[in-house]
DOLUM-473265 format. One record per residue (C-alpha): residue in three letters; x, y, z. Coordinates in steps of 0.02 Angstrom, whole numbers, plus 50000, padded with zeros to 5 digits. Example, Ala and Ser with C-alpha at 12.3 -4.5 7.8 and 13.67 -1.06 7.14 Angstrom:
<rs>
Ala_50615_49775_50390 .
Ser_50684_49947_50357 .
</rs>
This chain:
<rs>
Unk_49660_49957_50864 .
Unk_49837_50037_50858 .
Unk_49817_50193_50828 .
Unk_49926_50310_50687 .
Unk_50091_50374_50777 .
Unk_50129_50212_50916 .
Unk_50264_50088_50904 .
Unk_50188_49938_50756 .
Unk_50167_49784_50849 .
Unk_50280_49629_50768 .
Unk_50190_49532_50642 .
Unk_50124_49364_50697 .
Unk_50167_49265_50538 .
Unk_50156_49069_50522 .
Unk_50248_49064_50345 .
Unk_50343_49169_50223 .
Unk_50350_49170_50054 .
Unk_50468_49280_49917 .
Unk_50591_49291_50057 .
Unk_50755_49148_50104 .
Unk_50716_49198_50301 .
Unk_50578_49278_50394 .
Unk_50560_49464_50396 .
Unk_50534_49552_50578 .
Unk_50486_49752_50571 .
Unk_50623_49777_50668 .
Unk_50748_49729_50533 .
Unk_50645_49842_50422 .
Unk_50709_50005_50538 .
Unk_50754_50150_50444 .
Unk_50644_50112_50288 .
Unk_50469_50157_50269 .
Unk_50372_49992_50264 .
Unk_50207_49988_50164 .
Unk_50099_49802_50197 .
Unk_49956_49761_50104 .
Unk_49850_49651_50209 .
Unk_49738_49550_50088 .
Unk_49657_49390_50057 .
Unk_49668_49297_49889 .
Unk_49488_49281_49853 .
Unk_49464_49471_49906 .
Unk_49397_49557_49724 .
Unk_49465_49738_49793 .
Unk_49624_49657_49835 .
Unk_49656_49567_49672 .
Unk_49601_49711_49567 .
Unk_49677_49864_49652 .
Unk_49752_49837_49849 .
Unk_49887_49710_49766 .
Unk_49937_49776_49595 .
Unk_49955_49976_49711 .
Unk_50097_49873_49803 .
Unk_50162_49795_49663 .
Unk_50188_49982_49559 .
Unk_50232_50037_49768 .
Unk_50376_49921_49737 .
Unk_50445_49969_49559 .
Unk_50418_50167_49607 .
Unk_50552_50180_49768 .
Unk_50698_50129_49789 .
Unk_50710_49944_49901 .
Unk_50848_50023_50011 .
Unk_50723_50165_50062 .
Unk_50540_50074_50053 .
Unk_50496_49881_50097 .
Unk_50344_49822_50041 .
Unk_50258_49682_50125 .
Unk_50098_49561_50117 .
Unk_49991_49510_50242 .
Unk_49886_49359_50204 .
Unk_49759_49378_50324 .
Unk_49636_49256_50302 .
Unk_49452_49283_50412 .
Unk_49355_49198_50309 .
Unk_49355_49054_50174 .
Unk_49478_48969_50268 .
Unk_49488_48810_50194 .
Unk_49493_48889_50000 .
Unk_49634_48995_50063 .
Unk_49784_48882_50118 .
Unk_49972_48909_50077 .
Unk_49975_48791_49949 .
Unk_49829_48886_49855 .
Unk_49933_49064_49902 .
Unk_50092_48985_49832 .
Unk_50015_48973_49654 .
Unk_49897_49124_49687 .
Unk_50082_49216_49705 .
Unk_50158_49153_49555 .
Unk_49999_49187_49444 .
Unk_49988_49358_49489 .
Unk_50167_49360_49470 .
Unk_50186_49445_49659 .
Unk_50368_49451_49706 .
Unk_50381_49541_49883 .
Unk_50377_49444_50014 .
Unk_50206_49394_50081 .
Unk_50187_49330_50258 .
Unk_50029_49210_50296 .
Unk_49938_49295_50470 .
Unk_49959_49167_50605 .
Unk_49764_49101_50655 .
Unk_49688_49122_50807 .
Unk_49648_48993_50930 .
Unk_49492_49081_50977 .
Unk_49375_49135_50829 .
Unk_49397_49171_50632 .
Unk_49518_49333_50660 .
Unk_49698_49314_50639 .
Unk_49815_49391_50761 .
Unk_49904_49523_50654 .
Unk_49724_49561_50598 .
Unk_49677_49589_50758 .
Unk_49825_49679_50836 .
Unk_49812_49795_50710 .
Unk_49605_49824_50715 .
Unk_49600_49789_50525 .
Unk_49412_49807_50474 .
Unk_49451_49676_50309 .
Unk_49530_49674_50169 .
Unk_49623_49760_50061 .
Unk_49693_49893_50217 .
Unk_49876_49970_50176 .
Unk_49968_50008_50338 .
Unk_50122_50118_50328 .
Unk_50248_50116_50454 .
Unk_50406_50266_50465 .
Unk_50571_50222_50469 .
Unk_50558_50215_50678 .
Unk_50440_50082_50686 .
Unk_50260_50186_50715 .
Unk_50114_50167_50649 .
Unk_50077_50311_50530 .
Unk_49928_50271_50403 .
Unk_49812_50148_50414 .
Unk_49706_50128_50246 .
Unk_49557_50026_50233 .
Unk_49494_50006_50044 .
Unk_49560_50093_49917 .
Unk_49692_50209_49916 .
Unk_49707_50333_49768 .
Unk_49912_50333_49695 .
Unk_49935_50515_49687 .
Unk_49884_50516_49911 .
Unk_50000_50363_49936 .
Unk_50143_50415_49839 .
Unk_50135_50581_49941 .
Unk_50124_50492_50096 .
Unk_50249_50364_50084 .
Unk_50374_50527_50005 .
Unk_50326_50639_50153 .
Unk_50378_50464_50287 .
Unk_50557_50419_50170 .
Unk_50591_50647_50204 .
Unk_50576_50631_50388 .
Unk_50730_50619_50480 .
Unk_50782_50451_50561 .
Unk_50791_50486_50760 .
</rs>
């Protein structure tokens, strides 16, 4: 597991969507990134992890705070293809971009997933404007303690 303050690892990502061209963390430097791993059949995620991003994204300003999905899929696999998260998107009217976690060749976890140590679904990860790891939330998160966070990350000065 990465722990809070080291360098994020690069997401392992097989397909975008909401974006024209993939999105790397390093062409997220000097904005705090906030990703919302989740799975599409993940109650948690539907009811709270996804709609938190979604108010994440109206709250700051774009130019200051990225948000980003992971669609990590380690279980349900064959319910969960892009097709099905391509209308799952559009139904719950989610328009940040959303990257599908690349599979791995070697057992149900998906890299990013694994990279990262993320116990399931929904976990927020946010990253500072320098690339590091600085929360790692698994469940939920209340508002008040994320809006805090991510203000406390967008005050810290850019080395």
């Amino acid at each position: 597991m990465i722990e809070a303050m080291q360098a994020a690892p690069e997401w392992q990502v097989t397909r975008w969507f909401n974006t024209p061209a993939p999105i790397t963390l390093a062409s997220l430097r000097g904005r705090v990134v906030v990703v919302e791993a989740f799975q599409m059949l993940c109650p948690g995620c539907v009811s709270h992890g996804l709609p938190q991003a979604q108010r994440v994204r109206q709250a700051f300003p774009a130019e200051a705070v990225a948000v980003i999905g992971l669609h990590t899929v380690f279980e349900h696999h064959e319910a969960m293809t892009p097709v099905a998260l391509e209308a799952f998107l559009h139904e719950y009217r989610i328009g940040f971009p959303v990257g599908v976690d690349m599979p791995s060749a070697d057992g149900p976890i998906p890299r990013t997933m694994r990279v990262y140590g993320l116990r399931g679904t929904p976990t927020l990860l946010l990253i500072d404007r320098r690339g590091r790891l600085r929360h790692h939330h698994f469940g939920q998160v209340e508002d008040l303690a994320l809006g805090a966070q991510i203000a406390m990350l967008m005050g810290e000065q850019q080395a």
